[in-house]
C-alpha positions in Angstrom: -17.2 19.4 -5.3 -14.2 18.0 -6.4 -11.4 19.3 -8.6 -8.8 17.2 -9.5 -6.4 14.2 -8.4 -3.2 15.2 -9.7 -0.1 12.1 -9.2 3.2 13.7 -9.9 6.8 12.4 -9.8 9.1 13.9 -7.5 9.8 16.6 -10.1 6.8 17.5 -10.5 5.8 16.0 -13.5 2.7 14.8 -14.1 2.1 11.3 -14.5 -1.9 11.3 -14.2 -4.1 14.1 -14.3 -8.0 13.7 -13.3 -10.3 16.4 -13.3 -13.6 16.0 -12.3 -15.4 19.0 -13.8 -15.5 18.7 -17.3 -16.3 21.9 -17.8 -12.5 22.9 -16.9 -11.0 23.9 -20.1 -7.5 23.1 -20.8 -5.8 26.3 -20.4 -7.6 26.6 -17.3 -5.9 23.1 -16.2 -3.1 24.1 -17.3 -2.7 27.4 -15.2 -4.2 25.2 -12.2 -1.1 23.0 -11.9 1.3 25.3 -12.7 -0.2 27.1 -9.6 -0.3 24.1 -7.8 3.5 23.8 -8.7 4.4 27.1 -7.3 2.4 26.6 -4.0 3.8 23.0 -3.3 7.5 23.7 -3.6 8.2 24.5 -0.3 6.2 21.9 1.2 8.5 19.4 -0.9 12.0 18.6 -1.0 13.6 19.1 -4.4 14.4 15.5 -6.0 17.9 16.0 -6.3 19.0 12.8 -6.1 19.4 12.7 -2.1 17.0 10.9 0.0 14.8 13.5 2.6 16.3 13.1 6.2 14.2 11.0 8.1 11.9 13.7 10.3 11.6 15.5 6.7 10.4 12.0 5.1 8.2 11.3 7.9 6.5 14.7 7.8 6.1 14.3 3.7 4.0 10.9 4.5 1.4 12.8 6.4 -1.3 15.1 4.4 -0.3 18.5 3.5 -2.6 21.3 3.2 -1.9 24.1 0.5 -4.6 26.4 -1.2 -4.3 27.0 -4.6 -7.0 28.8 -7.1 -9.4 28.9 -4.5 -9.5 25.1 -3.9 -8.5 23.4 -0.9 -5.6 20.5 -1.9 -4.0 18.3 0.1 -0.9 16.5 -1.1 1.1 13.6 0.2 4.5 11.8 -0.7 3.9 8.1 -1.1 6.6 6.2 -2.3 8.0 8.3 -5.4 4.7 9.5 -6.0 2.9 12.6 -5.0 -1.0 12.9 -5.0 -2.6 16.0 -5.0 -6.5 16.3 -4.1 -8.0 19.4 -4.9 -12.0 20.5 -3.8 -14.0 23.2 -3.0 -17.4 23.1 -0.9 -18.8 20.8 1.2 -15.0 18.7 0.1 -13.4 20.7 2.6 -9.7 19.9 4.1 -11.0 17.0 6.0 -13.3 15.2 4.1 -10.1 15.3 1.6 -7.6 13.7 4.0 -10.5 11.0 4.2 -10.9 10.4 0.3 -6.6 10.7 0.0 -6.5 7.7 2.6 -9.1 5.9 0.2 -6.7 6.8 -2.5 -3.6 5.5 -0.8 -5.2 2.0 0.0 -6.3 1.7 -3.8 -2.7 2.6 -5.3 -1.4 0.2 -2.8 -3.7 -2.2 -3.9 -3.7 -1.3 -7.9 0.5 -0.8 -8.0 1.0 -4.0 -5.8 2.5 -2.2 -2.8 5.5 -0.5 -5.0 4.3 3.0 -5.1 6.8 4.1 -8.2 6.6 5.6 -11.0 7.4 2.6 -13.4 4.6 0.8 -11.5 2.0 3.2 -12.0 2.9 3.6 -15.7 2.5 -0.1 -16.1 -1.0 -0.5 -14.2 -2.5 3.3 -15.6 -5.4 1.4 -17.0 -6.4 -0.1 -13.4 -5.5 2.6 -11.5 -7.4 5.0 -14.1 -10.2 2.6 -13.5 -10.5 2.5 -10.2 -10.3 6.4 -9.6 -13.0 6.8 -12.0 -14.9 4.3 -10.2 -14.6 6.5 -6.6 -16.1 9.5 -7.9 -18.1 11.1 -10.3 -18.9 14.3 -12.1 -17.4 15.7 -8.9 -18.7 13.8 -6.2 -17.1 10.4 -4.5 -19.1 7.6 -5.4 -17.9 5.1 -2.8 -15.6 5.4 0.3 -15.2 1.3 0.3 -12.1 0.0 -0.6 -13.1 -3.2 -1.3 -16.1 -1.9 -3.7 -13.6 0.1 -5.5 -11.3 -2.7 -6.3 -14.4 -5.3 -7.1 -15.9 -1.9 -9.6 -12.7 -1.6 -11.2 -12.4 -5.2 -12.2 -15.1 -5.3 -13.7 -16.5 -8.2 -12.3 -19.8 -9.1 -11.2 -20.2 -9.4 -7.2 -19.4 -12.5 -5.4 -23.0 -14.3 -4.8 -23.3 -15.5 -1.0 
């Protein structure tokens, strides 16, 4: 089932929080990303001001895996941005690199290509939107790019 989608600024505040399980209660989200936190520090750079060398940069683009309350996550820098998608079960590491793709082609497509975090401030509503639109109470929903961005409009299908 999946946990959460957590998008975070490079210091590692959070900027949108999505948990899937509403069950979770908020102390328990709470101690969830603060655990996060302390398991994805080494695999990040501190924001410091200074860009990451290019090998480091280049290795931050492609999916991390990190464990973290017995969830599997997997993390990736894009742009300023960086996602964290959290599951447990049949979501293993894999099927989550799959769904974090998905979610990289939407916030390219929601934030018009500029992955910051003054774009996805200004476009929270669509991007919001279209999240809720790939999965449900836990499970994804649709794996279809296009669908999602057609769902979040909310806009009937194009008749052929």
């Amino acid at each position: 089932m999946l946990h959460s989608l957590l998008v975070v600024n490079e210091e590692q505040y959070v900027l949108l929080a999505r948990y899937f399980q509403p069950s979770l209660s908020l102390d328990a989200r709470k101690r969830f990303e603060t655990k996060l936190a302390r398991v994805a520090e080494p695999h990040f750079p501190p924001a410091g001001g200074k860009s990451a060398p290019a090998p480091v940069a280049a290795a931050l683009a492609e999916p991390q895996l990190l464990r973290c309350d017995g969830q599997y996550v997997v993390a990736r820098q894009m742009g300023e941005l960086r996602v964290f998608l959290a599951g447990a079960g049949e979501y293993d590491e894999l099927i989550l690199a799959d769904i974090l793709a998905l979610v990289h082609a939407v916030l390219v497509a929601q934030l018009e290509k500029k992955l910051t975090e003054a774009s996805l401030l200004a476009n929270y509503a669509k991007v919001v939107a279209a999240v809720d639109e790939m999965a449900q109470q836990g499970h994804l929903e649709t794996a279809d790019e296009s669908g999602v961005e057609q769902m979040s409009k909310l806009k009937p299908y194009p008749v052929k």
